[in-house]
C-alpha positions as CSV (number, residue, x, y, z in Angstrom):
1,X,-41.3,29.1,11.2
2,X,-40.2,30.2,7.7
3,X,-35.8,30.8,7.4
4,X,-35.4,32.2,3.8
5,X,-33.0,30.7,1.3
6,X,-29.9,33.2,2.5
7,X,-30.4,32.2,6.2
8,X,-30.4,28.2,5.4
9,X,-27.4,28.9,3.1
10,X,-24.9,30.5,5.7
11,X,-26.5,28.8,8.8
12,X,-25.7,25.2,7.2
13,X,-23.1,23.5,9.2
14,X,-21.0,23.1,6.1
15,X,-19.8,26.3,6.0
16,X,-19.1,26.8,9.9
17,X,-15.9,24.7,10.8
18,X,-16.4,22.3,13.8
19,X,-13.5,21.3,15.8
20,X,-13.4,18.1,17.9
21,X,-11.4,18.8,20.8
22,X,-10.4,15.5,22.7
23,X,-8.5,15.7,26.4
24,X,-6.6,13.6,27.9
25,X,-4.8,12.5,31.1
26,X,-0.8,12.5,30.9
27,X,-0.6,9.4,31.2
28,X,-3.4,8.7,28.3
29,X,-1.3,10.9,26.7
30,X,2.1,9.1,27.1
31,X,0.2,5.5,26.6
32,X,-0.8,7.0,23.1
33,X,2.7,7.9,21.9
34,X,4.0,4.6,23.1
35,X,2.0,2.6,21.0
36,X,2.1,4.9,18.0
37,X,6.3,4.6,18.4
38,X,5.4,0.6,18.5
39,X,3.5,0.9,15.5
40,X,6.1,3.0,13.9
41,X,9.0,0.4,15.1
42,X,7.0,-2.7,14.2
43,X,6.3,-1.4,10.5
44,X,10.3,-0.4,10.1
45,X,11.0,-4.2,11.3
46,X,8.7,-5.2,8.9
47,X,9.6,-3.6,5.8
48,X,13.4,-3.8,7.0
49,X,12.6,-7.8,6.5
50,X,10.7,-7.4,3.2
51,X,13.6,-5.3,1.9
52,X,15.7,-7.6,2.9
53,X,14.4,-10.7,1.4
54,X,13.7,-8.9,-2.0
55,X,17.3,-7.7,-1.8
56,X,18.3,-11.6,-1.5
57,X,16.2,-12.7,-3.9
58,X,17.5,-10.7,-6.5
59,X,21.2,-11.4,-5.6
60,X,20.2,-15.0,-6.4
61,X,19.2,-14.1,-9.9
62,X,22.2,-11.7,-10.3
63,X,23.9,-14.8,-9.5
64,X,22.5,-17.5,-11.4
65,X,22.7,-15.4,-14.2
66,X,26.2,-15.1,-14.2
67,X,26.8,-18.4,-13.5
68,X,24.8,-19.0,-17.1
69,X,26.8,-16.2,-18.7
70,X,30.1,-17.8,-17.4
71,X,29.3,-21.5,-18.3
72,X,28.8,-20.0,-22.0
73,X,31.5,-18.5,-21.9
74,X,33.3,-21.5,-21.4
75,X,31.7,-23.0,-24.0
76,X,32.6,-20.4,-26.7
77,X,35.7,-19.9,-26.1
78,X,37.4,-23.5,-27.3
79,X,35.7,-22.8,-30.4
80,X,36.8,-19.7,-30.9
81,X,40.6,-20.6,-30.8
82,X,40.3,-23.9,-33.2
């Protein structure tokens, strides 16, 4: 059978939207949401711990640095006052 240009064009399933609908029990339901929470929870935990290691990290160099800055410091100064 011959479908002319015009009917391929607006019968083409790109231009109709499909919808998947998906059911579920309640309890399928509640067993989704759990484990997306989990997910959720785990991946705060996570990035809690990577935050706080970066955050001690750089408190280390903050540190060290200072200790450098005070050491010369110390050094300048008796020659300053001679």
């Amino acid at each position: 059978m011959y479908t002319s240009l015009f009917d391929t064009f607006f019968s083409d399933s790109f231009l109709t939207p499909h919808r998947t609908v998906y059911v579920v029990s309640d309890s399928q339901l509640e067993e989704l949401k759990q484990r997306q929470n989990q997910e959720e929870l785990d991946n705060l935990v996570e990035s809690r711990k990577r935050l706080e290691a970066n955050y001690q990290s750089r408190i280390k160099i903050l540190d060290e640095r200072e200790h450098e800055l005070q050491e010369e410091l110390k050094a300048l100064a008796p020659g300053e006052k001679k």
